[in-house]
C-alpha positions in Angstrom: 0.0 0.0 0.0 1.5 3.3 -1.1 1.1 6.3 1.5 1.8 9.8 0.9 0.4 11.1 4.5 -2.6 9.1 6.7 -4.9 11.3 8.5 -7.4 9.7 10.8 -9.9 12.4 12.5 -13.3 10.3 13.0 -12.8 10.3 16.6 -12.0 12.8 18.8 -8.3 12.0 19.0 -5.9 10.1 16.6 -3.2 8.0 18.3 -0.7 6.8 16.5 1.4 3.5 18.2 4.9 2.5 17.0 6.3 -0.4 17.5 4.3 -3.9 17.5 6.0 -5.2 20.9 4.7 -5.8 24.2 5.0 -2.1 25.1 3.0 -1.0 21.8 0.1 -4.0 22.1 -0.7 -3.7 25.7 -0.6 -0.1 25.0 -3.4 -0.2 21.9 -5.5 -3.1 24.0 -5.5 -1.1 27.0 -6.3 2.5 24.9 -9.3 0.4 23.6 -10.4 -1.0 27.0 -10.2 2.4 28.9 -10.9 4.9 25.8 -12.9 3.1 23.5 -14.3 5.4 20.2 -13.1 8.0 22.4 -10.1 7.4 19.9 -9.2 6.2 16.5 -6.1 4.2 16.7 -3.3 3.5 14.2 -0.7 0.6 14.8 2.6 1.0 12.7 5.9 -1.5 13.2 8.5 -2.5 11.3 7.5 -6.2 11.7 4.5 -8.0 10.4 4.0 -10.3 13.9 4.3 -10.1 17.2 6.7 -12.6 18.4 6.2 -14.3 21.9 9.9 -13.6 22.1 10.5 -14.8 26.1 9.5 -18.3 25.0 12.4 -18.3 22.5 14.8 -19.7 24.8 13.1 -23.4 24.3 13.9 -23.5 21.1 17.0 -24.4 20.6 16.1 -27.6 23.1 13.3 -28.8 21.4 10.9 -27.7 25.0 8.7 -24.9 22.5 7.8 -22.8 19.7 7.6 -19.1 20.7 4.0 -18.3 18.9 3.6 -15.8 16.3 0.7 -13.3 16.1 -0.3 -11.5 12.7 -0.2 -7.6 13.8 -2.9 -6.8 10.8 -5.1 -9.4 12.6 -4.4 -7.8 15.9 -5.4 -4.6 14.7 -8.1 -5.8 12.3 -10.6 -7.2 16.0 -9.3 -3.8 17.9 -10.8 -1.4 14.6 -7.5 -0.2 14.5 -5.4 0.7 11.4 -2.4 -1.3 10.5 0.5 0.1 9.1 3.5 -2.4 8.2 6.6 0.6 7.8 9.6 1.6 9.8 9.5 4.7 11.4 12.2 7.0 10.8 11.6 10.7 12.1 9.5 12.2 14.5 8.2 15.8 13.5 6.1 16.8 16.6 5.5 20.2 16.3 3.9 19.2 12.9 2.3 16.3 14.2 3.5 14.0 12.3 6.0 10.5 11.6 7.7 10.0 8.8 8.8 6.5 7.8 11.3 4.6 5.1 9.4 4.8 1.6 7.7 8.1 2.0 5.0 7.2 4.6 4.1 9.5 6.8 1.6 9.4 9.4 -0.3 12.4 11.1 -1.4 11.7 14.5 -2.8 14.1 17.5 -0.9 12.0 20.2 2.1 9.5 19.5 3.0 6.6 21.4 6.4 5.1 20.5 7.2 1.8 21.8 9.9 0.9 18.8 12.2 -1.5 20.9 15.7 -1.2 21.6 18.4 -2.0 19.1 20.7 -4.7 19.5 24.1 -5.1 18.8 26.7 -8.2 19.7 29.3 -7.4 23.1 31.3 -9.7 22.4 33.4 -11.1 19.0 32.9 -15.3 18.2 30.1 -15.2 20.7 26.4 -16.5 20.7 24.5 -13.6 21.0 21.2 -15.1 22.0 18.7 -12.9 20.2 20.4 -11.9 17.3 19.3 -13.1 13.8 19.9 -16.8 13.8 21.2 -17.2 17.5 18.4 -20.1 18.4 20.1 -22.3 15.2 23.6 -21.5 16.3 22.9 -22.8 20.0 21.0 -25.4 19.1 23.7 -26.7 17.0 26.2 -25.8 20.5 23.7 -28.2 22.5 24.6 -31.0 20.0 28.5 -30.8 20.0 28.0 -31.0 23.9 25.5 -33.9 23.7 28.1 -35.4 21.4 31.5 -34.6 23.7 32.5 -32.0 20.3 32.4 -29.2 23.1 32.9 -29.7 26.8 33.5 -25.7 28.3 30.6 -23.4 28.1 30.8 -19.7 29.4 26.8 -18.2 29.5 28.5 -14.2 29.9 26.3 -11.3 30.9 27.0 -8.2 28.5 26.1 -5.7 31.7 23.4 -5.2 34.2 21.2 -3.3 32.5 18.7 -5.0 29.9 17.2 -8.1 31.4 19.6 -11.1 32.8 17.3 -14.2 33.4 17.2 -15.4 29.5 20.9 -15.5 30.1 20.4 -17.8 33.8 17.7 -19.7 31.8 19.8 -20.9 28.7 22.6 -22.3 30.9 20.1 -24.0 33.2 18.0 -26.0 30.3 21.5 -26.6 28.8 22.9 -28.2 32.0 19.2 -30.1 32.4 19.3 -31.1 28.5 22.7 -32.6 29.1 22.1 -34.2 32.6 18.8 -36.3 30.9 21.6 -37.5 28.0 23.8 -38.7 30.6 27.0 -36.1 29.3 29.1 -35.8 31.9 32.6 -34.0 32.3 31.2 -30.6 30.7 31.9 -27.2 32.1 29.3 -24.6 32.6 29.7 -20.9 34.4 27.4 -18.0 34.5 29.8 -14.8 34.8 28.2 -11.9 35.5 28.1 -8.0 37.3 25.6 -9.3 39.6 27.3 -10.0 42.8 24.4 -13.2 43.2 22.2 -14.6 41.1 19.2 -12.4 40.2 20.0 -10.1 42.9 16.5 -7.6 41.5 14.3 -10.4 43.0 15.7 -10.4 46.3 17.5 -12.8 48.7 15.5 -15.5 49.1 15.3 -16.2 45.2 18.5 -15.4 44.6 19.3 -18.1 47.1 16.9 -20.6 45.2 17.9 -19.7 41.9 22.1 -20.4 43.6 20.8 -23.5 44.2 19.7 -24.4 40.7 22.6 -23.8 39.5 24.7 -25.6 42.1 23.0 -28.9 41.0 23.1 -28.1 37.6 26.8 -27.8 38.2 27.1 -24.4 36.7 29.8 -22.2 38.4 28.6 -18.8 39.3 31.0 -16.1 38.4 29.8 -12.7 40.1 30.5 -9.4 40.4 32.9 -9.7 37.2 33.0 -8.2 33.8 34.7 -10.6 31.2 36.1 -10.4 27.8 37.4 -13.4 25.5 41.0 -13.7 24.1 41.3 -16.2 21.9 40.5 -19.7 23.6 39.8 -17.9 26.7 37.2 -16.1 28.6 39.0 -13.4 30.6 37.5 -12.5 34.0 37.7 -8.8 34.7 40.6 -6.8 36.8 42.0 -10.4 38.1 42.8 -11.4 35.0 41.7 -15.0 35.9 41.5 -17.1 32.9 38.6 -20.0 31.8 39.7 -22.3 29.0 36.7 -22.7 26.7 35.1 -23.7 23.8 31.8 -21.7 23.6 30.6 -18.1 24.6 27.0 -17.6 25.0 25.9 -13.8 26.1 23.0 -11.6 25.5 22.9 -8.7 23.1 23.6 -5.0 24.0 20.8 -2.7 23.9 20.5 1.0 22.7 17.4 3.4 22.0 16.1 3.3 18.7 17.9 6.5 17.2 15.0 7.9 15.9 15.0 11.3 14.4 13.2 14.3 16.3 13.4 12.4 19.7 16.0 13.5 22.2 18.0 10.6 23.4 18.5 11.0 27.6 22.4 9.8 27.2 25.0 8.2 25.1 23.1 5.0 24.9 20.3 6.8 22.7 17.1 5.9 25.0 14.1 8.1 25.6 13.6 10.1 28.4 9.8 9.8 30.0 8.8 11.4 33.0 6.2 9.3 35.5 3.4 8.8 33.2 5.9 8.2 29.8 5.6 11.9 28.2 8.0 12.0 26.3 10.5 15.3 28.0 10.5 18.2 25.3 8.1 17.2 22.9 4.5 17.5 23.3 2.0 15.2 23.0 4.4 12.3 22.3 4.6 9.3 24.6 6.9 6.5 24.8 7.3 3.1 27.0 9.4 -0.1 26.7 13.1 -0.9 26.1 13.4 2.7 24.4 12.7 4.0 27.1 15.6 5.2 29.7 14.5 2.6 32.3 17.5 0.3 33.4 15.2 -3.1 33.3 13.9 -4.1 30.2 11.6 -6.8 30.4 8.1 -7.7 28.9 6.5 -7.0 32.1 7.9 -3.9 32.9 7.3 -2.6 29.2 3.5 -3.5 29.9 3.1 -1.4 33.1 4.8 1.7 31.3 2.2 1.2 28.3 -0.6 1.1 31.2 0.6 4.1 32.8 0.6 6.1 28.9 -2.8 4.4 28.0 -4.4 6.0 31.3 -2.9 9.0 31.0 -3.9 9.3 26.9 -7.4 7.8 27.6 -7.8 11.0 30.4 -7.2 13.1 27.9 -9.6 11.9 25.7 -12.8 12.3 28.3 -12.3 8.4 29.9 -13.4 8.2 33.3 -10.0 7.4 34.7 -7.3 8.9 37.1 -4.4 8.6 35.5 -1.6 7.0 38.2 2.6 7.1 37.5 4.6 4.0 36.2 5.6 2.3 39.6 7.5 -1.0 38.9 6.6 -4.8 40.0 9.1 -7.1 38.7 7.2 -10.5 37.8 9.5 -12.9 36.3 8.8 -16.6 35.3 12.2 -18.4 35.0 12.0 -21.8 33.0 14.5 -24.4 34.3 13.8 -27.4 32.0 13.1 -29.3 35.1 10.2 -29.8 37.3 8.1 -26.8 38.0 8.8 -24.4 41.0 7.4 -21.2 42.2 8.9 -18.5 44.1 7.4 -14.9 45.3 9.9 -13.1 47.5 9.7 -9.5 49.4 6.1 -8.8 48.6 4.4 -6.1 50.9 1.8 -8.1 53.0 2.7 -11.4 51.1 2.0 -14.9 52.8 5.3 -16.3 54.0 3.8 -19.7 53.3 3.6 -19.2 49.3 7.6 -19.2 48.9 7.4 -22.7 47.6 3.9 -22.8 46.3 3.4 -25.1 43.3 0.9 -22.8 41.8 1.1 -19.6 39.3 1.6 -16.0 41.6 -0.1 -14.2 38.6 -3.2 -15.1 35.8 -2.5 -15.8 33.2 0.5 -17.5 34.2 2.8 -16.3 30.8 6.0 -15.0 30.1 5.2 -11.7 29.5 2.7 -10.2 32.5 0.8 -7.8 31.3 -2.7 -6.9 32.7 -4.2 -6.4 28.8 -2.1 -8.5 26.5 -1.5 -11.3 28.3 -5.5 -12.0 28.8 -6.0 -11.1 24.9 -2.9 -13.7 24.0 -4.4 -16.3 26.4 -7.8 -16.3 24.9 -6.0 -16.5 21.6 -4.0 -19.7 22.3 -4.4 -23.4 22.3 -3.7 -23.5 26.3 -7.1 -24.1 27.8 -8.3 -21.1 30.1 -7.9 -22.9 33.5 -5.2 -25.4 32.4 -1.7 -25.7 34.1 0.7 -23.2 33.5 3.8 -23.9 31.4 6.2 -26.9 32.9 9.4 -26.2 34.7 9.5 -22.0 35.8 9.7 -20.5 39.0 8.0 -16.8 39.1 8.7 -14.0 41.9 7.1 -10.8 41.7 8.7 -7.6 43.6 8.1 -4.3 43.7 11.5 -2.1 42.4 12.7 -0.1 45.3 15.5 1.2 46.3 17.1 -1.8 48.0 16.9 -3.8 44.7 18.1 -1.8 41.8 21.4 -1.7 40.7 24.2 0.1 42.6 
């Protein structure tokens, strides 16, 4: 479809989503739930499906297929407009995005939730994430199962993104190899953290320690590495790990997009508490562009929630609009028998720190009060079936005493 410039003005606003993520789904489902024809909605993104991309670490052990969602579909049952382009520019004194081709798109309020872009950390490693990662490991998990590989470092890039892919890849490779019988193979976790998972608190940090204690994975913490050659390098002792394989997670940056000022070198977005956008107006933006030093599904969720009330306000909705305040959820998938862990929890039970049920409903990957309900009711899972074998979820408010020093 060729477009010159896309003006929607049948309802009393226009708002214009970019990015087809978690942040920019939960954002149009929850604009629909709270503001209803009080808008007319426009989706844009750069891909043509939303990709259930937390589930992507089973992959490469034959444990799951992260589902795919057709965005045009998505926006097709919400009445909202679908626009597959890449944004490019942000004019907001003109009201308007420009995109690659010569779309542009005029809108009355802009919500961006475009992602973050990712680059590799480190050279001759498996950057799980990248383009064509899940193949590359997947082929790693045979040369083990076959005694081709034997030393395995799983290397956290920095603090800042979202670790617990990184804890669950080595943990379903030690599990994958320990149901094969392989012995005499090497696995370690290095990482900044100085223990495991440290945002969800001590007493799951001390469960997931002990995961990886009997998966025999050596925990490396508080520690920077780089490789050199055959060797993983660890930090400012200079300590040296022989080893065959690197697997690490990508870097992230903001999305360099034209028109939007980047908070700091690492190009993401500056918000303030209900994700305006600072020094443009009437612009909006929540997710991993966002300058927020946890990016997870989840958290990109309750920034979406705390833009849709504030937009849907605007518009006449009946709601008070309430600033983004951060619960860390997080469902870590083991490869072994299920678990399920809630830690630090104002007025929590103490009795549900080793409950075998779901803390959360729908139980899913990605916790968000509007998505995950529409992608539940969209799946093969029946509605009151059990959740997902082998994860352990926690859910903690962010404060003070767990973010990063």
């Amino acid at each position: 479809m060729n477009y010159s410039l896309v003006a929607m003005s049948s309802a009393s606003g226009h708002v214009v989503i970019v990015g087809g993520g978690v942040a920019g789904l939960e954002a149009l489902i929850a604009l629909r739930n709270l503001a209803g024809a009080r808008v007319a909605a426009t989706l844009v993104s750069r891909e043509d499906s939303f990709v259930d991309r937390p589930r992507a670490v089973t992959e490469p052990f034959g444990l799951g297929v992260a589902a795919r969602y057709s965005l045009a579909e998505i926006a097709a049952e919400l009445d909202t407009q679908f626009v597959h382009a890449t944004v490019e520019a942000v004019a907001a004194a003109e009201h308007e995005v420009s995109c690659a081709g010569g779309v542009r798109l005029a809108f009355d309020t802009l919500i961006l939730a475009p992602g973050a872009r990712m680059r590799a950390p480190l050279r001759d490693a498996i950057g799980f994430g990248l383009a064509g990662s899940g193949e590359v490991l997947k082929e790693l998990i045979g040369r083990l199962r076959r005694g081709e590989s034997r030393r395995v470092a799983f290397v956290a890039p920095s603090e800042v993104g979202w670790l617990l892919p990184l804890y669950e890849l080595a943990l379903m490779t030690a599990h994958a190899l320990s149901r094969g019988a392989v012995q005499e193979v090497q696995l370690c976790l290095v990482t900044p953290e100085p223990r495991p998972l440290r945002l969800f608190g001590d007493r799951a940090s001390e469960s997931v320690a002990r995961l990886l204690a009997a998966g025999a994975i050596e925990f490396v913490g508080e520690t920077r590495a780089t490789v050199r050659g055959g060797e993983l390098v660890l930090g400012a002792t200079g300590r040296t790990i022989a080893l065959d394989s690197v697997v690490t997670l990508p870097l992230l940056c903001g999305p360099g997009l034209t028109g939007v000022p980047a908070a700091s070198a690492a190009g993401f977005i500056e918000v303030d508490e209900h994700g305006r956008v600072r020094g443009l107006v009437d612009v909006y933006a929540a997710g991993d562009a966002v300058d927020f030093a946890v990016k997870q599904g989840g958290i990109a969720a309750q920034q979406a929630d705390a833009v849709a009330v504030h937009v849907a306000a605007r518009y006449g909705a009946d709601v008070a609009p309430a600033p983004f305040a951060p619960v860390l959820r997080g469902m870590l998938l083991t490869g072994g028998e299920p678990r399920y862990l809630r830690a630090d929890v104002p007025d929590a039970d103490a009795e549900i720190a080793g409950a075998q049920y779901p803390l959360w409903w729908p139980p899913t990957k990605i916790a968000g009060r509007y998505l995950s309900p529409y992608l539940w009711g969209r799946s093969d899972v029946p509605p009151f079936g059990r959740p997902a074998d082998a994860f352990i979820d926690v859910d903690i408010p962010l404060t003070a005493s767990t973010w990063p020093a």
